[in-house]
DRENKE-202302 format. One record per residue: x, y, z of N, C-alpha, C in turn. Coordinates in steps of 0.2 Angstrom, whole numbers, padded with zeros to 4 digits, always signed. Layout:
residues N
XYZXYZXYZ...
This chain:
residues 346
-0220-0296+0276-0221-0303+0275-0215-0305+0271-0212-0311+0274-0209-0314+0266-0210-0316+0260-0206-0313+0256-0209-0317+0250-0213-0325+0247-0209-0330+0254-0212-0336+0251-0219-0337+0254-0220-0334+0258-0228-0332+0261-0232-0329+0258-0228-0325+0251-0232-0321+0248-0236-0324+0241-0233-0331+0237-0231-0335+0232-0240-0341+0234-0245-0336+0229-0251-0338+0227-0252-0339+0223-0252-0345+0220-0255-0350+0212-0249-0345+0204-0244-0341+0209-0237-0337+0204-0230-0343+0205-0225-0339+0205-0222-0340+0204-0215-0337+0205-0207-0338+0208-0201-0334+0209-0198-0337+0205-0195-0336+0200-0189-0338+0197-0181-0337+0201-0177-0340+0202-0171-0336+0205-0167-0332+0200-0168-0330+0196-0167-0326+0190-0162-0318+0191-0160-0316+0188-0157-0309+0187-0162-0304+0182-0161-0300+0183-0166-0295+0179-0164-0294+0172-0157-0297+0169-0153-0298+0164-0157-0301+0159-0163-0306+0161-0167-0312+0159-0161-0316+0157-0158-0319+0161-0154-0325+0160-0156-0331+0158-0154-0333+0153-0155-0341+0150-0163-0343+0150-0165-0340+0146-0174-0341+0144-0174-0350+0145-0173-0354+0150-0172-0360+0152-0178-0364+0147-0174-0369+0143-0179-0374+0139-0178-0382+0140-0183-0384+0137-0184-0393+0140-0175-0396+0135-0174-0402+0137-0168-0405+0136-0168-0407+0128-0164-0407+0125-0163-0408+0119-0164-0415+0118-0170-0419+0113-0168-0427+0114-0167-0430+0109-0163-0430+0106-0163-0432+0099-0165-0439+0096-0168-0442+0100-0171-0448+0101-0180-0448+0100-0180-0445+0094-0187-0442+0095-0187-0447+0087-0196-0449+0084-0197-0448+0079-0203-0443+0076-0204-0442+0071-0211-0439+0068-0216-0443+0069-0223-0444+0071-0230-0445+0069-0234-0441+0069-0242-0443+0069-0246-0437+0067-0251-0439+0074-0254-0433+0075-0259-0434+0081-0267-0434+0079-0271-0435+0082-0278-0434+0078-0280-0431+0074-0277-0422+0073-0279-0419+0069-0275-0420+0062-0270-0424+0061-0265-0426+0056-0260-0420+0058-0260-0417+0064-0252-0412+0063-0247-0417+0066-0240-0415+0065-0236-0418+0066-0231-0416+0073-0230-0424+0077-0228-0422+0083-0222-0426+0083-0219-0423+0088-0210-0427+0091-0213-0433+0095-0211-0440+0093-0212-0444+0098-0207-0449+0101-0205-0446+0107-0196-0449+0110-0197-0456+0112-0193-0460+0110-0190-0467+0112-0195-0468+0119-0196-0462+0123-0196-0467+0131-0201-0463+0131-0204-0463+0139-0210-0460+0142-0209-0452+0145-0212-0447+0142-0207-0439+0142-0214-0436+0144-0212-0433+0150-0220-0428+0152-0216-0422+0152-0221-0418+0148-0218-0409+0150-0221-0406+0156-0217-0403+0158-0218-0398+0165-0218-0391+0163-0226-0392+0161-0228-0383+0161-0224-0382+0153-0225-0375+0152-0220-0373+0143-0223-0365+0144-0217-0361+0142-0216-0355+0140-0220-0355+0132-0226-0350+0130-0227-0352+0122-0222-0349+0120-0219-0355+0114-0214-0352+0110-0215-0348+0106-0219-0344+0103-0221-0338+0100-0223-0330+0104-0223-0332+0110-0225-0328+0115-0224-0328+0123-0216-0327+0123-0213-0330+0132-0218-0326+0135-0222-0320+0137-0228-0319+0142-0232-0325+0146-0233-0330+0140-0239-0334+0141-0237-0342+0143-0237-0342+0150-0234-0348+0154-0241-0355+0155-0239-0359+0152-0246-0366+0151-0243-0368+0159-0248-0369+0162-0249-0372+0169-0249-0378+0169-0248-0381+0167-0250-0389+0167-0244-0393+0164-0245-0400+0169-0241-0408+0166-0245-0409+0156-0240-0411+0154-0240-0411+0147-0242-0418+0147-0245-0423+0146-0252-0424+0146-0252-0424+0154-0257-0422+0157-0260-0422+0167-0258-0429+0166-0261-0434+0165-0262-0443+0164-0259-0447+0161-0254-0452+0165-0250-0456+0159-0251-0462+0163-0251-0469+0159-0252-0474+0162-0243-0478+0159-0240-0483+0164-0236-0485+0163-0236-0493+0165-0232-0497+0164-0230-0504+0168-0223-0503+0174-0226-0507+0178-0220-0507+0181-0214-0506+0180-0208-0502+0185-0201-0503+0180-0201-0500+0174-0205-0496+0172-0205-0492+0165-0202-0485+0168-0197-0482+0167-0194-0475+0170-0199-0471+0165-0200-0466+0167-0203-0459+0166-0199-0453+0168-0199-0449+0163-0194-0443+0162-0198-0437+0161-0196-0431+0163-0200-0426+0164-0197-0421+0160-0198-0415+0156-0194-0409+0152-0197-0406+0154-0192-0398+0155-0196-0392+0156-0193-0387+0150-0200-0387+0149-0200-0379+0141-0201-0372+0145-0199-0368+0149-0196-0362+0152-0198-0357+0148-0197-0350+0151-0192-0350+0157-0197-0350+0164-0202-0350+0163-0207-0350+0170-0205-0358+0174-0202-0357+0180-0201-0363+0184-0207-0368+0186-0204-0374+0186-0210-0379+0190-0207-0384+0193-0212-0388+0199-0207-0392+0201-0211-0398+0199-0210-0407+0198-0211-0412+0199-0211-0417+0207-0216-0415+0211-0216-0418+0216-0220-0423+0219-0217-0428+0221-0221-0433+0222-0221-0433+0231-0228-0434+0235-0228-0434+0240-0227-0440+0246-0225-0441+0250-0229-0448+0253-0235-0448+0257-0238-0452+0258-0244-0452+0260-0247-0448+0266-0244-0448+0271-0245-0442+0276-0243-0435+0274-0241-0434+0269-0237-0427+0269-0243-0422+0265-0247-0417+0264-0249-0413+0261-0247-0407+0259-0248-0406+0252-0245-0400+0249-0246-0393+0252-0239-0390+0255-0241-0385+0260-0243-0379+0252-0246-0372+0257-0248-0366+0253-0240-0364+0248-0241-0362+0243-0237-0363+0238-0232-0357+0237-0226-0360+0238-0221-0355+0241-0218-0355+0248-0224-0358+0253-0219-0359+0258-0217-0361+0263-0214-0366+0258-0208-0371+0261-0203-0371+0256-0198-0369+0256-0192-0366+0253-0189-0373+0250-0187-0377+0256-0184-0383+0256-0187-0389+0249-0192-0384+0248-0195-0389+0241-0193-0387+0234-0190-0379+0236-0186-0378+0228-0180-0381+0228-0177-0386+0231-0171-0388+0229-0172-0396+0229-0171-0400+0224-0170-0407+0221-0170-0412+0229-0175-0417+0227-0173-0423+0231-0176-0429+0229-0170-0430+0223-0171-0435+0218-0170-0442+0221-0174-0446+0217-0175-0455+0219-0167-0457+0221-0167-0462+0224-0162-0465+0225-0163-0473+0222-0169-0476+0220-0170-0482+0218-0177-0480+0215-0180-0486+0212-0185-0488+0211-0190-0483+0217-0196-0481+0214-0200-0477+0220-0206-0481+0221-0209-0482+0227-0213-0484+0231-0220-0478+0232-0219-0474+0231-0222-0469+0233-0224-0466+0242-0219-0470+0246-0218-0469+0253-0213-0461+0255-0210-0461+0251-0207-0456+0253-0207-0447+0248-0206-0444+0251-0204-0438+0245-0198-0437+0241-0200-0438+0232-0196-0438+0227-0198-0430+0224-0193-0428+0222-0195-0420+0221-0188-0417+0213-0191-0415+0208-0186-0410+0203-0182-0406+0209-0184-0402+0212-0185-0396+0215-0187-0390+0209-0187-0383+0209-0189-0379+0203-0184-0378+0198-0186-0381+0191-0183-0379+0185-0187-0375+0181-0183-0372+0175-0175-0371+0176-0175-0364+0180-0168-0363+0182-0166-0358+0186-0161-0356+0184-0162-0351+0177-0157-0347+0174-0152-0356+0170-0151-0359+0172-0149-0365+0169-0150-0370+0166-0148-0373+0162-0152-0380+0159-0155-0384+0162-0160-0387+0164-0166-0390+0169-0158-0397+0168-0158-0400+0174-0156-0407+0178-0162-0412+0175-0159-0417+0173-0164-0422+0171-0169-0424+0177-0174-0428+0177-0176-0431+0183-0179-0438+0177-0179-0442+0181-0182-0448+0180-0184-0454+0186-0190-0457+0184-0191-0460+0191-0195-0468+0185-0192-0474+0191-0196-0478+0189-0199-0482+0195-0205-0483+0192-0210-0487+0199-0208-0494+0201-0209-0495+0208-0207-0502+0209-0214-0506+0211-0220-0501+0210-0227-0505+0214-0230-0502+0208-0238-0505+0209-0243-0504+0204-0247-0498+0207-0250-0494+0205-0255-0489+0209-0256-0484+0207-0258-0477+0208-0259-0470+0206-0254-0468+0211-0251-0463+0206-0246-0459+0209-0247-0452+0210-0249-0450+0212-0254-0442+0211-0244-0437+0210-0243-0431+0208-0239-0426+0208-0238-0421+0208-0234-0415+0209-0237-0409+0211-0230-0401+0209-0234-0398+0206-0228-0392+0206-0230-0387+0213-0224-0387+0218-0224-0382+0223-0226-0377+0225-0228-0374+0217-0228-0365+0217-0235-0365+0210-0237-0370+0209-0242-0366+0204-0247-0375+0207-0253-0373+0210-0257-0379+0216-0261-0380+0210-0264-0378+0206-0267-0380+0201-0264-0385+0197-0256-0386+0194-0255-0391+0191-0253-0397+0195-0257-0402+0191-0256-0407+0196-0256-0414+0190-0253-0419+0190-0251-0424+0187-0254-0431+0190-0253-0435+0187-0255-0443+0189-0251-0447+0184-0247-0453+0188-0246-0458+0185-0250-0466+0185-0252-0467+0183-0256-0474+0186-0252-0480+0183-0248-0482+0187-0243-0488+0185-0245-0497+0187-0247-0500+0181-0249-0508+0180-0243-0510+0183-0247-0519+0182-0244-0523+0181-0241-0525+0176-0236-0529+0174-0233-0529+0168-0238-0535+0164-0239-0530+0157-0244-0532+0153-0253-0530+0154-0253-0525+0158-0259-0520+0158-0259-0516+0152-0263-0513+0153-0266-0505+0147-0263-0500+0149-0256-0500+0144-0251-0493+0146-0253-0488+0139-0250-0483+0140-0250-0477+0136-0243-0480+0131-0242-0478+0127-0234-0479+0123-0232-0471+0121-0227-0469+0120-0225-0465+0119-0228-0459+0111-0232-0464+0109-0235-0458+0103-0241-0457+0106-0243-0461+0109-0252-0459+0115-0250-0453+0118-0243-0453+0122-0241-0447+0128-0239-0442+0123-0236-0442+0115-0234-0436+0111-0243-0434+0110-0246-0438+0110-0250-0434+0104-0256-0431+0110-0255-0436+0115-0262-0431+0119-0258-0425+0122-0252-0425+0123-0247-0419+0127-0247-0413+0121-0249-0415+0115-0249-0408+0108-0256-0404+0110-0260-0410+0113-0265-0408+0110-0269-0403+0117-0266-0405+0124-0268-0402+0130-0263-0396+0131-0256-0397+0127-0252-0387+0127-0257-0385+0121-0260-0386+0116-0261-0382+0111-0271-0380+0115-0274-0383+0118-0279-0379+0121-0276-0375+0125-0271-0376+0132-0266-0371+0133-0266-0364+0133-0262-0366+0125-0260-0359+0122-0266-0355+0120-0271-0358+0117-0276-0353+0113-0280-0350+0121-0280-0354+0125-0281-0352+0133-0279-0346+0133-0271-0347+0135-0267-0341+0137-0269-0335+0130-0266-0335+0126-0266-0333+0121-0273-0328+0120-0278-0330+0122-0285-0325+0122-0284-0322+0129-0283-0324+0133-0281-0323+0138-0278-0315+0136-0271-0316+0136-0267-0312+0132-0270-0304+0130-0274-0307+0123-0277-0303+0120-0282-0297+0124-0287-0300+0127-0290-0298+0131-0287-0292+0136-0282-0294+0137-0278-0290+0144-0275-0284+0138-0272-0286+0134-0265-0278+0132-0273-0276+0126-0277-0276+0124-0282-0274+0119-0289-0272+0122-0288-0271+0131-0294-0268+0135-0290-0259+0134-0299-0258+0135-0297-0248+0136-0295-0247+0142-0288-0243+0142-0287-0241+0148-0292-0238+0153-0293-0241+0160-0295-0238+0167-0293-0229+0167-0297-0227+0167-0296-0218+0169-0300-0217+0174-0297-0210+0178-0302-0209+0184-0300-0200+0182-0305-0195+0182-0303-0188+0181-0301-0186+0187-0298-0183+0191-0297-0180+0197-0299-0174+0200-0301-0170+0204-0305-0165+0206-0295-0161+0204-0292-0160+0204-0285-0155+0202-0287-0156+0196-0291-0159+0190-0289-0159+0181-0283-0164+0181-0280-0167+0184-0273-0174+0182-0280-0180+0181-0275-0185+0180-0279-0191+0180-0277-0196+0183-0281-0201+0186-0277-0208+0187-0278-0213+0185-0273-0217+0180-0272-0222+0175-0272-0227+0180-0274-0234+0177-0274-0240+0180-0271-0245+0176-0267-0249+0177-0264-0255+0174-0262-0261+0178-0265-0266+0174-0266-0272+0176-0260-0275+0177-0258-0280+0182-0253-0284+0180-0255-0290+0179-0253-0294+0174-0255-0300+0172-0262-0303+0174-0263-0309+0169-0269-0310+0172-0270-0319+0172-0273-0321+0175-0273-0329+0175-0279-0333+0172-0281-0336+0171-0286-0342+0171-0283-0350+0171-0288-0353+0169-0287-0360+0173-0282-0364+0173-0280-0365+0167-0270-0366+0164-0266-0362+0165-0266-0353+0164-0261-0351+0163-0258-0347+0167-0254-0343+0165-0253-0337+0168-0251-0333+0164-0253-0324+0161-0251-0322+0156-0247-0315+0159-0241-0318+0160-0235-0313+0163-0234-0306+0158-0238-0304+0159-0237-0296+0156-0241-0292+0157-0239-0284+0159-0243-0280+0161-0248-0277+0155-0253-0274+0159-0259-0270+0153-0254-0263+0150-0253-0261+0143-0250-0258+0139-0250-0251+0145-0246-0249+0148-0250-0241+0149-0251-0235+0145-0255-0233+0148-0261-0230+0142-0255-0225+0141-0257-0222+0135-0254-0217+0130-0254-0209+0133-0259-0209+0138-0262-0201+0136-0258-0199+0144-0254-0203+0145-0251-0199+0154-0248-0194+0153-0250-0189+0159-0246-0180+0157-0242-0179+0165-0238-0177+0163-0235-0174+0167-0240-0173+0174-0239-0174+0179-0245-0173+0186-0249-0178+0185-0252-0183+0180-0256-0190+0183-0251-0195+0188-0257-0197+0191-0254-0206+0193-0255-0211+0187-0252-0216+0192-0253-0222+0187-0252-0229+0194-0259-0232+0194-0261-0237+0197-0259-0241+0194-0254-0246+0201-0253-0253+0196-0259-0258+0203-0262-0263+0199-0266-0267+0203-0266-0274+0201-0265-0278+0205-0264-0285+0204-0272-0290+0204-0274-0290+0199-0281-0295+0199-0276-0301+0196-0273-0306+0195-0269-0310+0192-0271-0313+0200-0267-0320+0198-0267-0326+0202-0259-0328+0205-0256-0323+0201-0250-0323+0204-0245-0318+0207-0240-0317+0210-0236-0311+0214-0235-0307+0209-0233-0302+0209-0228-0296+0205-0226-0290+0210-0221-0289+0204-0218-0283+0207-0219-0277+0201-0222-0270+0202-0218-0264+0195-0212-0262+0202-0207-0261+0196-0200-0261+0200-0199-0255+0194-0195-0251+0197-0190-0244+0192-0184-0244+0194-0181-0245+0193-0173-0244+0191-0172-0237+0189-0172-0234+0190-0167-0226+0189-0158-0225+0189-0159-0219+0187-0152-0218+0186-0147-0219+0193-0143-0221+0196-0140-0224+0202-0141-0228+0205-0146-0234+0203-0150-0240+0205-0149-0245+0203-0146-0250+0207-0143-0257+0205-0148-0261+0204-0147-0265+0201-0154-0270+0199-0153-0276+0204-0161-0278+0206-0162-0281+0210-0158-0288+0209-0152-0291+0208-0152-0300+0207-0156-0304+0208-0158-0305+0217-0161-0310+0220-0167-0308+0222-0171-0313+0219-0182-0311+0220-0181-0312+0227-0174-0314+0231-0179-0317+0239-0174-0311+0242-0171-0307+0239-0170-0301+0243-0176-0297+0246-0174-0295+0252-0181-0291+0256-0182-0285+0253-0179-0283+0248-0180-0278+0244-0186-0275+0241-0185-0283+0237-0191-0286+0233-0199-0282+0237-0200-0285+0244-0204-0286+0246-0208-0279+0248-0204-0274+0250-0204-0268+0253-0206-0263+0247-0211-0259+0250-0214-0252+0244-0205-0247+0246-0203-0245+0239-0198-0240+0239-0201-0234+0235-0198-0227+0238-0196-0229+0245-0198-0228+0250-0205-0231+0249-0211-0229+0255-0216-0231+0252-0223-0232+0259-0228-0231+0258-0233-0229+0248-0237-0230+0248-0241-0231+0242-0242-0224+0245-0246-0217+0240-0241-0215+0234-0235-0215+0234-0230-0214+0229-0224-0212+0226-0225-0207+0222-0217-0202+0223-0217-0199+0214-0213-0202+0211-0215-0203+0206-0204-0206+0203-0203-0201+0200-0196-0203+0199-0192-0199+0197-0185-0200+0192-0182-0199+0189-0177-0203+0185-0174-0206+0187-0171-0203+0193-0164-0208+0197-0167-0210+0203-0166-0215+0206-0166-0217+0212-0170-0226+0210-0174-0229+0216-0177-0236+0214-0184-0236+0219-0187-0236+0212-0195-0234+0216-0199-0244+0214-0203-0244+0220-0205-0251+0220-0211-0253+0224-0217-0256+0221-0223-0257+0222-0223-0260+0228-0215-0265+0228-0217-0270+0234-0221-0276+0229-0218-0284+0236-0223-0288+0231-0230-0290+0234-0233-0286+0229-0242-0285+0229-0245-0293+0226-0249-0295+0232-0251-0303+0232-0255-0301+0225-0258-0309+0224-0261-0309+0220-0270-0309+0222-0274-0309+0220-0284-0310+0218-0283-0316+0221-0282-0320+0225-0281-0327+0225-0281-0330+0233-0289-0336+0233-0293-0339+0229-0297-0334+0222-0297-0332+0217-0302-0328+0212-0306-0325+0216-0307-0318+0216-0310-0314+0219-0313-0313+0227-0307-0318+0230-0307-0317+0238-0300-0317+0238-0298-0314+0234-0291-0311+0240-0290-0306+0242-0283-0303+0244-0283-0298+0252-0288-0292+0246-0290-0287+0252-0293-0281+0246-0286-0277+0242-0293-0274+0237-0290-0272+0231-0285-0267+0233-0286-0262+0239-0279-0260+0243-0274-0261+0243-0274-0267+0247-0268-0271+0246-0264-0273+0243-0266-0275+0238-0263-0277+0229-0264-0271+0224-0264-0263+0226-0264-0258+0223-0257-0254+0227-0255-0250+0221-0249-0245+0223-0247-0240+0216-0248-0233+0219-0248-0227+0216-0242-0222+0214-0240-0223+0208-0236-0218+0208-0236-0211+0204-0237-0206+0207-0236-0201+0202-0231-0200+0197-0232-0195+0192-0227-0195+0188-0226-0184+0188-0221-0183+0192-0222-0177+0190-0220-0174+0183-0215-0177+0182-0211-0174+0177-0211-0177+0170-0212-0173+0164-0213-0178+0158-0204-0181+0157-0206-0188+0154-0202-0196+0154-0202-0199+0152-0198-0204+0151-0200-0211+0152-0198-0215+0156-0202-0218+0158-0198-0223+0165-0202-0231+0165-0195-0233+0165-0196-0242+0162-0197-0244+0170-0200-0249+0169-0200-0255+0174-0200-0260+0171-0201-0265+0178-0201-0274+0177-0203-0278+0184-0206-0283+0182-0208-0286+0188-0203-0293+0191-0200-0289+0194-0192-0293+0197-0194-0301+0196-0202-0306+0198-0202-0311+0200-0205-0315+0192-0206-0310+0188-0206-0313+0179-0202-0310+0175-0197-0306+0177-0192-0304+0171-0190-0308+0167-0189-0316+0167-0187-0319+0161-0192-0321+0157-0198-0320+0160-0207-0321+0156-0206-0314+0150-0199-0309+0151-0202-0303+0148-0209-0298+0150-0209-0298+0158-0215-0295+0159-0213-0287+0163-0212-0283+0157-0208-0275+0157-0212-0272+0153-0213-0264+0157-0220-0259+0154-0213-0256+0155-0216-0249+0154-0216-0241+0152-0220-0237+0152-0218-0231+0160-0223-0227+0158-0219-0219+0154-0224-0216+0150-0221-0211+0148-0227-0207+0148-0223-0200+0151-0229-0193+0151-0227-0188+0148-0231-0185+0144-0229-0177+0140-0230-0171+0146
C-alpha cells in the first residue's frame, strides 16, 4: 500500500533523517507583552496570528494537535495570519462548499500551497499546503470578503480543525490579546495533555512474554496519541534484552511509524514517500538484525479509529537480536520529532 493510504490522524514530514531544520513559526517582531487570566505573561502581535499546531518547546516528542485558539471572530477585510511552531507539519485549508475532507494523506495534491489570490469568498480551495518542510514555513494570510463561518482543516491530522466566524464591520470581534491569551491558554492544556501523555508511555513497565526456548519477547510501544496530541516517541526498550530475545514493536498510537535500522552499509532513507519506507526489510516479520545491512518494520498503520483499527498483527513487527549490540533506530516519518530508540543486548 502506499504510504499516503497509510497516513491516519499521523503525519509525513518530507524531512531527511539528519533532522533538518527543527522548522519554527515566523519571527514577529511586532508583538507586545500582556498578561492572560492567570496573570502570565503572553506575546500579543499587532494583527490577527492563529498558530498551526506547536512542537512543545521543552520536549520536540510532544506535537499539540490543534489551531491556537480553534475559534477566532473577525470583521470583514481583517487579514488573518497563521504561524507554524514545528517541526511536526500541518496544513491550513480552507474548503469549498461541495468538496469534503478526503481520508487523511490521500490526496498528495494537498501538501503543496494554493494560496488566495484576493479577498476569500469561501467558494473555492485556499490551502498553506504542509508546513514546515525542513524550511522556514511561507507566510499565508487570508482576508474575508463575506460575513459567515469559515470552518478549516489540517490535511493529515482530521482531528484539528479551526473556525473563523467573520462580521460585519462593527460586530463582536476578538482583538489580538483575546486571540494571545485564549491561544496561551488552549497550547498550555496541550502541553500538560501531551506531557502526561508522555510520561505514562516512557515510565510504564516493559511488556515481557517468557518463551518456551528460556529467551524472551520484549514489546515497545510506538508513540501514543490522545485527543490533542501526538507523543512521537517510542517506549524506552527495556534494559534486560539478551542476546536470542525479540523485541516487538507495536503501533497502538494514532499515527503511522516506522522502527528503521540503519546498519553498517546502509544509506539513510531521505524521502518518507520512498517505497522503501513502506516495505518490511528485508522481509516478512520476524527479522534478525544484525550490524550492517537495513532492517525495517515497514510502515505499520496506526489503532485508528481508537481501538478499531487493522488487527494488532498488522501493526506489529519482530525482530530478533542474535548477537549482543547496540542497534539504533528511528522512525523515518517523525525523525525531526526526535523519535529514536535503542536496542542493546548483553
Amino acid at each position: 500500500m502506499h504510504v499516503s493510504a497509510m497516513l491516519r490522524r499521523g503525519a509525513i514530514p518530507l524531512v531527511v533523517l539528519a533532522l533538518l531544520a527543527a522548522g519554527c513559526g515566523d519571527d514577529d517582531d511586532s508583538v507586545s507583552d500582556e498578561t492572560d487570566g492567570t496573570g502570565s505573561s503572553v506575546e500579543v502581535p499587532e494583527g490577527i496570528v492563529v498558530g498551526a499546531g506547536i512542537n512543545d518547546p521543552e520536549d520536540v516528542n510532544i506535537a499539540v494537535l490543534q489551531f491556537l485558539p480553534a475559534k477566532v471572530s473577525v470583521e470583514v477585510g481583517t487579514p488573518v495570519n497563521w504561524e507554524w511552531n514545528g517541526p511536526e507539519p500541518h496544513s491550513v485549508t480552507f474548503l469549498p462548499p461541495a468538496q469534503e475532507l478526503p481520508p487523511p494523506g490521500s490526496d498528495e495534491s494537498l501538501f503543496a500551497p494554493t494560496p488566495p489570490t484576493g479577498p476569500y469568498d469561501g467558494s473555492t480551495l485556499i490551502n498553506s499546503g504542509l508546513q514546515p518542510l525542513g524550511t522556514a514555513p511561507t507566510p499565508f494570510e487570508v482576508t474575508f470578503s463575506a460575513a459567515g463561518t469559515y470552518p478549516y482543516y489540517c490535511v493529515i491530522h482530521p482531528t484539528m480543525v479551526g473556525e473563523l466566524d467573520v462580521t460585519e464591520a462593527g460586530g463582536d470581534v476578538d482583538t489580538p490579546a483575546d486571540i494571545a491569551a485564549r491561544a496561551a491558554e488552549e497550547q498550555a492544556a496541550g502541553l500538560e495533555e501531551g506531557r502526561a501523555a508522555k510520561a505514562a508511555l516512557v515510565d510504564a513497565e516493559p511488556t515481557q512474554t517468557q518463551n518456551d526456548d528460556g529467551t524472551t519477547t520484549w514489546t515497545v510501544e510506538m508513540g501514543v496519541t490522545t485527543e490533542h496530541t501526538d507523543v512521537l516517541a517510542f517506549a524506552p526498550t527495556p534494559a534486560g534484552v539478551k542476546a536470542g530475545d525479540t523485541v516487538t514493536f507495536v503501533n497502538n498510537s494514532g499515527a503511522p511509524h516506522t522502527a528503521s535500522f540503519f546498519g553498517t552499509g546502509a544509506a539513510p532513507i531521505q524521502n518518507p514517500l520512498d517505497p522503501a519506507v513502506n516495505a518490511p526489510a528485508p522481509g516478512p516479520s520476524p527479522q534478525a538484525l544484525a550490524s550492517a545491512g537495513f532492517f525495517n518494520t515497514g510502515l505499520l498503520p496506526p489503532n485508528a479509529p481508537p481501538g478499531a483499527g487493522p488487527p494488532e498483527a498488522v501493526r506489529s513487527f519482530s525482530f530478533t537480536v542474535p548477537d549482543p549490540g547496540t542497534y539504533a533506530y528511528v522512525c523515518i516519518l517523525h525523525a525531526p520529532s526526535g523519535m529514536v530508540g535503542e536496542v542493546t543486548a548483553t
